[in-house]
N, C-alpha and C positions, 0 to 999 in steps of 0.2 A: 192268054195263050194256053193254050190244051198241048200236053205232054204224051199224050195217046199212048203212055206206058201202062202198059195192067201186069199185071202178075197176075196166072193162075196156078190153084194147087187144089191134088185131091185134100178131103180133111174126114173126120169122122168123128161124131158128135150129133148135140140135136138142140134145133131151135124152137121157138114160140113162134106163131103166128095168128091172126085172126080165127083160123078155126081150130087152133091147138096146139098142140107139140108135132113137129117131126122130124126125120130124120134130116140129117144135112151129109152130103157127099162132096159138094164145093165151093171154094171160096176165093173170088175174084177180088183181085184188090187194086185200084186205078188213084192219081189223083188228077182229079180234075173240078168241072162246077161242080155244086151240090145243086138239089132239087129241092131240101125244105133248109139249110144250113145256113146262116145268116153269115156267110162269108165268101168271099170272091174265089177261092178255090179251097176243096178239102180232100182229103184222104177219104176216100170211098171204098168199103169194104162191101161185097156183098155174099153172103152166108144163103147156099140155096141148096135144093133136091130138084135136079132139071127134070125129073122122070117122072115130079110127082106134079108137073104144072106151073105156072109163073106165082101162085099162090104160096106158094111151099118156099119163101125167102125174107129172108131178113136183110135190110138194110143199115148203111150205118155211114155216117159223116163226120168227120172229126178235121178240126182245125191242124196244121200241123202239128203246134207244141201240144195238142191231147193226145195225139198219135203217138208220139214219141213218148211221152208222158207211159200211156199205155203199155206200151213195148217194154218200158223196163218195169215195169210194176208185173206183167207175165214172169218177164224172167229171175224178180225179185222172189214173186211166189212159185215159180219153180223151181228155185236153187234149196227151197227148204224144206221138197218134197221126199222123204226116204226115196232110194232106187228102187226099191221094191214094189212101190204102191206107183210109179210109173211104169211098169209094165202092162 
């Protein structure tokens, strides 16, 4: 059963893709199937620049306990980031 919930948010940052680095302006995040993920649903994130083409995006699939996993391991490494150097 598909949950047809996504999350979008602007972000800024930059990804890798077949022809490089580039810039990333959004990031969609849904769970539902995956496409290459060896599990009956995952958390799907997708990391893109819609301006620069369908090429310009990164993909990502994670079971749920990676996701979650994930999630606090960000906010593990940014609770030990100076204030300063997040700005």
């Amino acid at each position: 059963m598909c949950t047809y919930n996504t999350e979008r948010t602007p972000i800024s940052g930059s990804g890798k893709g077949k022809a490089g680095w580039f810039d990333l302006t959004d990031a969609t995040v849904y769970y539902d199937h995956p496409v290459h993920a060896q599990a009956a649903h995952t958390l799907n994130i997708d990391f893109a620049n819609p301006s620069s083409g369908p090429a310009a995006r990164v993909a990502v699939e994670l079971t749920a306990e990676s996701a979650r996993e994930l999630v606090a391991a960000i906010e593990r490494a940014l609770q030990n980031v100076p204030a300063d150097l997040l700005t």
